[in-house]
N, C-alpha and C positions, 0 to 999 in steps of 0.2 A: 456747420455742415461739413461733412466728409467728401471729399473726390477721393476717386479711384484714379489711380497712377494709370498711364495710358489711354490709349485710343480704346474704343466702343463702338461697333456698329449702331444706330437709332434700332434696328431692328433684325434678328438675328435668322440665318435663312433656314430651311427647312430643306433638309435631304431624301426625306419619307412625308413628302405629302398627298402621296396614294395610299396608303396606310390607314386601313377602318379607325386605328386607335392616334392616330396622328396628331398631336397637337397644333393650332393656326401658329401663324407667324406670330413671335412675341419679343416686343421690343425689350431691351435692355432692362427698361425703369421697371418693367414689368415682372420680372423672371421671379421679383417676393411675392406674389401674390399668387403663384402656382402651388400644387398640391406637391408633398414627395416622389407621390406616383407616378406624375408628371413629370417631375425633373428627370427622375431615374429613365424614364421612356425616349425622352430626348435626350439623356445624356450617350444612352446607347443608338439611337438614330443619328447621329450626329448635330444633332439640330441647337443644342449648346454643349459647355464642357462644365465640368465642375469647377473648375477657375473661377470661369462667369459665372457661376452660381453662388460660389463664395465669395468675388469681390462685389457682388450685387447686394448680397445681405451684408456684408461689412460697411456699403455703405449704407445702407439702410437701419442699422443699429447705428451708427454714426449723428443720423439722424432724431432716432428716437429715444436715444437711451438718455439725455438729457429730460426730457419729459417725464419718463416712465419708472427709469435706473429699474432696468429690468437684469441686465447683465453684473455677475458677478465676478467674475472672472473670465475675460476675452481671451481666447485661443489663437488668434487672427492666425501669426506667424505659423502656427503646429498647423491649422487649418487650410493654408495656401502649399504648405510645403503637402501634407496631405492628399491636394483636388490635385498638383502637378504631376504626383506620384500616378493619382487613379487619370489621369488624363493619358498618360504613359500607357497606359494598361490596356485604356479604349484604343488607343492608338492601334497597340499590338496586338490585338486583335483575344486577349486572354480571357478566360471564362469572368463575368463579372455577375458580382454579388446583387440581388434583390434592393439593395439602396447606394448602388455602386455609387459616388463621387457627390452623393446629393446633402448638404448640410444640416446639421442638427443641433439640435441642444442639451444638456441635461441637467439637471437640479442640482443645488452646490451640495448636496448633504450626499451625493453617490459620490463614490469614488472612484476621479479619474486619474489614473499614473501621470507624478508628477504636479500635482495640482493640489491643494489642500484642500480639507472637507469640514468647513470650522463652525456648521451648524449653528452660524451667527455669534459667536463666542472667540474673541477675539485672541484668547490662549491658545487655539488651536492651530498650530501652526506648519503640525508637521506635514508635511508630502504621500500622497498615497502612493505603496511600489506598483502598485497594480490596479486593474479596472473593477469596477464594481462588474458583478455578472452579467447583469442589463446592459450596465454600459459595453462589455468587451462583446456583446452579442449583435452590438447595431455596430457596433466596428467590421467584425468579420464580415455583415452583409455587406459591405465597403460605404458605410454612413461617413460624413466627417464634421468631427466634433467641431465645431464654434464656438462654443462658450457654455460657462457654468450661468446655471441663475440663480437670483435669487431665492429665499428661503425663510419662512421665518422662523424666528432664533427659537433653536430645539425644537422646531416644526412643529409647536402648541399654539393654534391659534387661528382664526379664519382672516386673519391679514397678513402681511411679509413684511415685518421691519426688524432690524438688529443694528444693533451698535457698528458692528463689520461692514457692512455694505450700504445701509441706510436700510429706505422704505422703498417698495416698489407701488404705482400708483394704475389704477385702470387706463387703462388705453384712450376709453369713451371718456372719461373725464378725472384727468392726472390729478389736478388743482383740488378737486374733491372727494376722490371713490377709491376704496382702496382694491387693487388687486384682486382680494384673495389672498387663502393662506392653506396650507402653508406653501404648495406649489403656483407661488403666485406670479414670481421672476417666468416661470414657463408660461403658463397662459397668456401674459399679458406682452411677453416679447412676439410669440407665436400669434397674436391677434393685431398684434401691428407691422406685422412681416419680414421680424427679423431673424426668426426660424419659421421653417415649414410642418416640423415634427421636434418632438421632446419627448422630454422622460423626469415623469414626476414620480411623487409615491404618495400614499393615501393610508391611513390609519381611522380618521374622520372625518373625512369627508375632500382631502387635501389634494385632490387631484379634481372632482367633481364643483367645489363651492369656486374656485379659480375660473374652470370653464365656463361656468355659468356666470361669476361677475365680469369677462370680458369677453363671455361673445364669440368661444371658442369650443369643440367633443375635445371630452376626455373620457378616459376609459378606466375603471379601478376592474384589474381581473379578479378572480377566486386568488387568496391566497396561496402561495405557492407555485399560482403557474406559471408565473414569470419567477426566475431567481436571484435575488439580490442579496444584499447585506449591510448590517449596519455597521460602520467602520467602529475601529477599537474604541474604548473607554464611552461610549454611549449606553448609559444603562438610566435613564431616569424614567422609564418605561418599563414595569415587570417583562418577565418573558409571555407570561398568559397575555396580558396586552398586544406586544408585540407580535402574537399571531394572527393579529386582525390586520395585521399591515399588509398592503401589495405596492406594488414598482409598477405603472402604466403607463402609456403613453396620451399626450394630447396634440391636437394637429387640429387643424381647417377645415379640411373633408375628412369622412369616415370614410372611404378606404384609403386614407394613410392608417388608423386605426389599426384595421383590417389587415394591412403590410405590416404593419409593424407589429404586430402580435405573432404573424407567419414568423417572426425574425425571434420575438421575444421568449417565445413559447418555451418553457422545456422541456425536451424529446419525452425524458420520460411522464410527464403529464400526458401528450400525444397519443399513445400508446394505450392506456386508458380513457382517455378523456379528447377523441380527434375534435378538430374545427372546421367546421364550414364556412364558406365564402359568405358574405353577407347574402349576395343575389341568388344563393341556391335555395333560399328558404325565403316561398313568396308569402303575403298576409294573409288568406286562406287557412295558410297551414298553423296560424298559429294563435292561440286565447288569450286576449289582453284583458287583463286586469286592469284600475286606475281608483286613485283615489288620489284627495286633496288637503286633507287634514290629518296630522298626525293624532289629533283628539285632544293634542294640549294646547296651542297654538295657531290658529293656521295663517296660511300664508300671507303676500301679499295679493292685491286682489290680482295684477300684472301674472304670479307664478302661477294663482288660480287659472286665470284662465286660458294657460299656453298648456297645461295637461290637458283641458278640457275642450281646444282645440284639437291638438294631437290624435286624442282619444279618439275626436268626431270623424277627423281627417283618415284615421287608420281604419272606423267604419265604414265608411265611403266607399273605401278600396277594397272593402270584401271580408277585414277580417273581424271575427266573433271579437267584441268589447263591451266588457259589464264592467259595473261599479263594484269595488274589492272593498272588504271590510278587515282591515287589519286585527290582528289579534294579540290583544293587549299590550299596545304599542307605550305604555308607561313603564312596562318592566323590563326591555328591550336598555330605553334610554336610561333607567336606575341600573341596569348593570350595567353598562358601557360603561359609566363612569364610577361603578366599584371597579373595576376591573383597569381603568386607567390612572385611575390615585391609589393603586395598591401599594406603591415602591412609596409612596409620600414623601416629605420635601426632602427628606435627606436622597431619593436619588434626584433629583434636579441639582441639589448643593454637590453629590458625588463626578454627575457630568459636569456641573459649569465650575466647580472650584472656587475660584477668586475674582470671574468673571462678572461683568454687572450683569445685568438682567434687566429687558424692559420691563417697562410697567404692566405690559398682559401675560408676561410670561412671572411676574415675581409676584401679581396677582393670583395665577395658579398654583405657583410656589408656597403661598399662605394659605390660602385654601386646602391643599392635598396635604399639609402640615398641624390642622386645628386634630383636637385629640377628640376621643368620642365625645367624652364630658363635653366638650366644647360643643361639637354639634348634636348632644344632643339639648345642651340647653337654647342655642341659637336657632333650630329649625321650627321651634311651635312658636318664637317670637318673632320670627319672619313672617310663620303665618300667620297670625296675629295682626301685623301690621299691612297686612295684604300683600306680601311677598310669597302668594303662592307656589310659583313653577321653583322659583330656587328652597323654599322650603319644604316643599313636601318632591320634589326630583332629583334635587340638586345635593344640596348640604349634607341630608343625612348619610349620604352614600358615599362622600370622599373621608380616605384618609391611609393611612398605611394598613394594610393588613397582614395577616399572620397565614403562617404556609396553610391550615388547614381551612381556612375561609375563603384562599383564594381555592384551592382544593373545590370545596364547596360549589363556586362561584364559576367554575372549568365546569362542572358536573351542570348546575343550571341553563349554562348558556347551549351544552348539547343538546340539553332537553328543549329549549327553546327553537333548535336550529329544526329538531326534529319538529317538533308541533309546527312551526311557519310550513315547511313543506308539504305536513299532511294537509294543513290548512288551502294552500292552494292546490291541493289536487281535490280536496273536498269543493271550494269555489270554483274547480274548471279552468284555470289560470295557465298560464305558461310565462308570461312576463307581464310585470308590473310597470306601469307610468307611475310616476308621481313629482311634485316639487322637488327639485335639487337641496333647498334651502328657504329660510323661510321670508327673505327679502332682494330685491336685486342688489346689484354692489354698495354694501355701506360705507357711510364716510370714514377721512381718516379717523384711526383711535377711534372709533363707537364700539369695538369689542369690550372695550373699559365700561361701558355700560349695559352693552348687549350682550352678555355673556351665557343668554343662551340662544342658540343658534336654529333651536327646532332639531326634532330629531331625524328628519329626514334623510339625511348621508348614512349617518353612523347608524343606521339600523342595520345599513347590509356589510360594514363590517363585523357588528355585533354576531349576523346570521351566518358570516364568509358567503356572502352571495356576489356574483360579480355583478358594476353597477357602472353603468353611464351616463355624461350629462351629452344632450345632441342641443345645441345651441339655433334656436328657432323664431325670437321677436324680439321687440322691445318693446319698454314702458311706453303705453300711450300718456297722452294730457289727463284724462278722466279717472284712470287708474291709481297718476298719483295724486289727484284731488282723492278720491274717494279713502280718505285718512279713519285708522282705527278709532274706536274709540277711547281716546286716549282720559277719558274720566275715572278710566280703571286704575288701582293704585298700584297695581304691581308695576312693578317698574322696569321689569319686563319688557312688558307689553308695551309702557311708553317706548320704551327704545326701539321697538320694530316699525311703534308710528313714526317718530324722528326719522329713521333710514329711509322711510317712504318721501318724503317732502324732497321738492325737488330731484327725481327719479326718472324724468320723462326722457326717455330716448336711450335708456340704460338696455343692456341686453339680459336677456330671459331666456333660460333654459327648461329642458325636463328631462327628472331623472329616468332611467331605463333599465329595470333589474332582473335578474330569471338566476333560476335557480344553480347552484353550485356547479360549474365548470362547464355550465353553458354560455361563456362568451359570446358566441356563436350567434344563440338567438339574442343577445344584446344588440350586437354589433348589425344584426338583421334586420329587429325596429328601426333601430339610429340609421340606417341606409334609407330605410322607407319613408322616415320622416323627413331626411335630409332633401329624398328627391321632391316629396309631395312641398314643400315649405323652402327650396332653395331659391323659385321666381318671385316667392316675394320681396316688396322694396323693404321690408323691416326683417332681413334674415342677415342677421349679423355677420355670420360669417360670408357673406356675398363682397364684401368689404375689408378693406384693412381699415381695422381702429387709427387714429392719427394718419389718414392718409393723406393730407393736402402736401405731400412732403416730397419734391418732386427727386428722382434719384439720379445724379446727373452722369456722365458718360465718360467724363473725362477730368 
C-alpha cells in the first residue's frame, strides 16, 4: 500500500457551500470516487486543490494496480509538478480551463510527449516529440495527465495483455475476468478509482466492450470528431480500416462524457455538426429504437435483459420505444472483417518486426495470412463440422486484398451506411439500444476460444455511427445458471456458455447509438438512463470496483 507523504485533512472544508451546484464535505479517502466535473467545480471553489486530487489517486493506484496492472506507464512526478503548477494559477486568480488541475488518464498507444507508445511491442521504444491531438486537447482544458494505460498489443482483441506491460484484469474480479480490450488499462483503472476520466480509442468496439466488462460509460464519437493519430510505423490496418477508428473518452458519470467531448470536439466538426448538453434534449423528444439479437448469436440472458429494462425504463418516462429490426446485420459484420484483414499478415509482420506476438494477436496474424485457396477450401469444412458462424462469417472474408476490392468494399460500406439510415427513418427511430457485446466480462485468454464477439460494437464503426456503452446492472444468480445450450457443435457458441458460468455480480452494460455526428442524442439516453438506474444497489458505477481499499492520509 502507498502513503502519501504528509499530513491530510480526514475531511476537506468547503468554501461554496451556498452554492446550488456545491459539492458536501468530502473526506480525503473519498476525493477517487468523484466525477471530473466535480473535481474541476471544487477545484475552482476552493474546496480541494489539484495536489489533493493527484496525491489521492496516486495513492489509490498504489493500491490497486497490483491487482488490476491497470497502469502502463506512471506519470506521478510530471503529474505533481503539473497540479502545483495549476494550483498556482487557482491561486492567482487566472482564467481556468474546463478540467483545470483535475487528473486523468490516457491509453499507452496515443501519444504523450516524452513517453513512448509501444502498442504492446517491446521494440518500440522511441519517445513521442509531441501529444497526440486528443491528448494535447484535455491538456490545454488544464486536465493533468497521470498515467498511460494499458493496451492490448496492436489493440486486436477484446482483452489487454502484451508482452510490454503484462495483462490488465477487471476490477470485479482480477483473479478471473479480463478487462476488456483493447481499451481495457482505461476502464478498469477508471472503475476502481484511479482516474476519474480517460481516453481510449475504438476501431471494434475497444472503447465500449472495456466499459461494459467493468462497470464504467464510454463514449466511441462519429469518426473524425475528435482528432487524433496514429503514431509513426503503425500500418497493420489498411487506411479503409482505419477510418472506422475514433479516440473517446470513458469516465463514471456521463457528464464527464459530456465535458470531455466540449473539450475533445474539433471546432471544425462544431461548426457543421454543434452539440447539445445531454439535459437539453428531454425523452419526449426523442424515438428509441431497441433490439437484442444481432440474428447470429444472441446474447447473454444478463445483457438481454438490461436493453430490455432500459428500453421499459425510457417508456415510463415518456419516451416513444419500439422494437427495431436490424437490416441485414450479417453483411455489416462480413465486411468489417473484409475490410480489417485487408493489409493481411504482412502488415502485422511490418508493424511488429521481430517482436513476439501473443497468442491472440498471432492467432489473427494466421488468420488474415491463409490465401483464398486456403479459405476457401477450409470454410465449407467448418461448416460441415458445425462450425457455422466462423465459416460462413468469418473465414471466408479475411485475407489481404487488392486495391480494387478494397475499392469495391469503401463503395459497399457507403451503400450500407446509406440504407441503415434510411432504414431508421423508415422504422421512426432516432437512437438505438442494444447489447454492447455478447457476454459480460470473460475469462482470462477465452478470446483464444471465443473469437467471435457478436457483432454488436462493430456494427456502428462499420456504419461511422457514434455509440455508447452507459454501464447499468449486474449479473444476477439465475441469469448465470440459465446456461446456453451448449449441445450445439459450433464451438462458438460453446465458448459464449463457458463465459456465462460463474458471471454473478459481473457488471452489464447497453449500448446507445444514433445516427452520424449526433453524439449529442447519445450522450442524452446515457444521461437518462444514468439518472433513472443510478439508485439502484446493482449500478455499478454507484461503486468503486476493488473498493474495500482504504486510502490513508498520511
Amino acid at each position: 500500500m502507498m502513503n502519501i507523504p504528509g499530513q491530510r485533512p480526514d475531511t476537506l472544508p468547503s468554501s461554496d457551500t451556498g452554492s446550488p451546484e456545491a459539492e458536501p464535505h468530502v473526506s480525503y479517502a473519498k476525493l477517487p470516487e468523484l466525477g471530473a466535473a466535480e473535481m474541476a467545480r471544487g477545484i475552482k471553489a476552493g474546496r480541494w486543490t489539484s495536489s489533493e486530487l493527484v496525491e489521492a489517486h496516486i495513492a489509490r493506484i498504489g493500491q490497486i494496480q497490483p491487482l488490476i496492472g491497470a497502469v502502463a506507464v506512471p506519470l506521478f512526478e510530471e503529474a505533481r509538478r503539473a497540479a502545483a503548477e495549476a494550483d498556482r494559477r487557482t491561486a492567482s486568480g487566472e482564467p481556468l480551463g474546463p478540467l483545470h488541475g483535475v487528473p486523468v488518464s490516457v491509453k499507452e498507444s496515443l501519444d504523450a510527449a516524452g513517453t513512448p507508445s509501444t502498442w504492446g511491442l517491446a521494440g518500440r521504444t522511441a519517445l513521442a516529440s509531441e501529444d497526440d491531438p486528443a491528448v494535447a486537447a484535455l491538456r490545454r482544458a488544464g486536465a493533468v495527465v497521470l498515467a498511460k494505460t494499458n493496451a492490448m498489443q496492436l489493440l486486436m482483441g477484446c482483452e489487454t495483455v502484451n508482452p510490454v506491460f503484462g495483462r490488465t484484469s477487471c476490477p470485479w474480479n482480477p483473479a478471473g475476468r479480463s478487462s476488456g480490450g483493447s481499451s481495457g488499462g482505461e476502464a478498469a483503472l477508471i472503475a476502481a478509482g484511479g482516474s476519474p476520466l480517460g481516453l481510449g480509442t475504438d476501431v471494434g468496439g475497444s472503447i465500449r466492450t472495456p466499459a461494459h466488462f467493468c462497470g464504467v460509460h464510454g463514449l466511441k464519437p462519429t469518426p473524425g470528431r475528435v482528432a487524433s493519430r496514429p503514431p509513426a510505423g503503425i500500418v497493420h490496418i489498411c487506411r479503409e480500416a482505419a477510418e472506422m477508428a475514433s479516440t473517446g473518452p470513458l469516465a463514471r458519470k456521463v457528464e464527464d462524457l459530456a465535458l470531455a467531448m466540449d473539450v475533445l470536439a474539433a471546432p471544425e466538426t462544431l461548426e457543421a455538426h454543434p452539440l447539445q448538453r445531454p439535459g437539453e434534449t428531454g425523452p419526449a423528444g426523442l424515438r428509441i429504437g431497441f433490439y437484442t439479437s444481432d440474428g447470429i448469436l444472441p446474447p447473454s440472458p444478463a445483457v438481454e435483459r438490461a436493453v430490455l429494462d432500459a428500453a421499459e425504463a425510457l417508456r415510463a418516462r415518456g419516451a416513444a420505444v419500439k422494437p427495431f429490426r436490424l437490416p441485414e446485420p450479417d453483411l455489416a459484420l462480413q465486411q468489417f472483417y473484409v475490410l480489417m484483414s485487408a493489409a493481411g499478415a504482412e502488415g502485422i509482420a511490418e508493424t511488429a518486426g521481430t517482436d513476439a506476438l501473443v497468442p491472440q494477436v498471432e492467432g489473427i496474424r494466421r488468420s488474415f495470412g491463409r490465401s483464398r485457396t486456403a479459405n476457401r477450401i477450409l470454410a465449407p469444412i467448418l461448416r460441415a463440422a458445425g462450425q457455422k458462424i466462423a465459416g460462413t462469417h468469418l473465414v471466408p472474408r479475411l485475407g489481404r486484398k487488392t486495391r480494387e476490392e478494397l475499392g469495391q468494399a469503401v463503395e459497399l460500406r457507403q451503400a450500407c451506411r446509406e440504407q441503415f439510415a434510411a432504414e431508421m427513418e423508415r422504422q421512426q427511430v432516432d437512437v438505438l439500444l442494444s447489447p454492447p457485446f455478447l457476454t459480460p466480462a470473460i475469462p482470462h485468454d477465452h478470446s483464444l476460444a471465443m473469437t467471435y464477439e457478436g457483432s454488436y460494437a462493430l456494427l456502428y464503426n462499420y456504419l461511422g455511427m457514434p455509440a455508447g456503452v452507459v454501464s447499468l446492472s449486474q449479473v444476477r444468480v439465475e441469469e448465470a445458471a440459465a446456461m446456453r445450450a451448449v449441445r450445439n457443435r459450433d464451438r462458438l457458441v460453446q465458448a459464449a456458455a463457458q463465459a456465462d458460468r460463474n458471471s454473478v455480480g459481473l457488471p452489464v452494460g447497453v449500448q446507445v447509438a444514433a445516427a452520424p455526428w449526433r453524439e449529442d442524442r447519445v450522450l442524452a439516453v446515457m444521461d437518462m438512463l444514468e439518472k433513472l438506474f443510478r439508485d439502484r444497489p446493482d449500478y455499478p458505477p454507484g461503486k468503486l470496483a476493488a473498493a474495500p481499499l482504504p486510502i490513508t492520509g498520511n
